[in-house]
N, C-alpha and C positions, 0 to 999 in steps of 0.2 A: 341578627348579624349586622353588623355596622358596614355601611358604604360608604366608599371612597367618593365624598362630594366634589372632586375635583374632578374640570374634564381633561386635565393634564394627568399623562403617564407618570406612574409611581417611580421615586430613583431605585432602579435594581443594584442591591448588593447582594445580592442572593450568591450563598458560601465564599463572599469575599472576606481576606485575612485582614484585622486593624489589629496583631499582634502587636500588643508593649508600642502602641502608639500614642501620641496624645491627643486626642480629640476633643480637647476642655472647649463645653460651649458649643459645641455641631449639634446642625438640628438634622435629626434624621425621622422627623416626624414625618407619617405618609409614605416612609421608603418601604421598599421589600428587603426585610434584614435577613429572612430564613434562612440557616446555615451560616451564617456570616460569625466570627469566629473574633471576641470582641478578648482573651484572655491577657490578661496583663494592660488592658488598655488602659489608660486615664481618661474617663467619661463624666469626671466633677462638671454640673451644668447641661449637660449633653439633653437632647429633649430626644423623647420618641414617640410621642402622641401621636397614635393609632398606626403605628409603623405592623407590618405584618413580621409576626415575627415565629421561629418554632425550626421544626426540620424542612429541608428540601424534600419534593418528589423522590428524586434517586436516594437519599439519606433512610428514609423512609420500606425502601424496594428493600436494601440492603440489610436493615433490619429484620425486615418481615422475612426474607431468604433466610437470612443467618438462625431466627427464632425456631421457624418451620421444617429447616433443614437440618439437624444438629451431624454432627461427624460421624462416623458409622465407629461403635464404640469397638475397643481394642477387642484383640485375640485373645482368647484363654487361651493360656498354657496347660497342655496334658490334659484336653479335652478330646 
């Protein structure tokens, strides 16, 4: 596993929206991106060297619930 050699705090964008933003050239290298929601961005140039990236903790819960727990399947009729 790779460490954060810096003893400066990582930028949290953790499930922050850059929806259809332009971001040409941001370095987000070292940030916490998890959840963070890059769809429609312009990221031409953008760096993310060794940025933490994937799902949130809660992202994560909600899954595992929703996998675990499926919906209680419908009624037969005329049973």
């Amino acid at each position: 596993m790779l460490t954060y050699p810096s003893k400066q705090p990582r930028k949290n964008y953790q499930g922050r929206s850059f929806k259809n933003q332009d971001l040409t050239g941001q370095d987000f290298s070292f940030a916490d991106i998890r959840g963070a929601d890059f769809t429609g961005a312009n990221l031409t140039g953008a760096k993310f060297n060794y940025a933490l990236a994937g799902l949130t903790k809660s992202q994560i819960i909600i899954i595992y619930i929703e996998e675990f727990n499926p919906p209680n399947p419908p009624f037969e009729r005329g049973a």
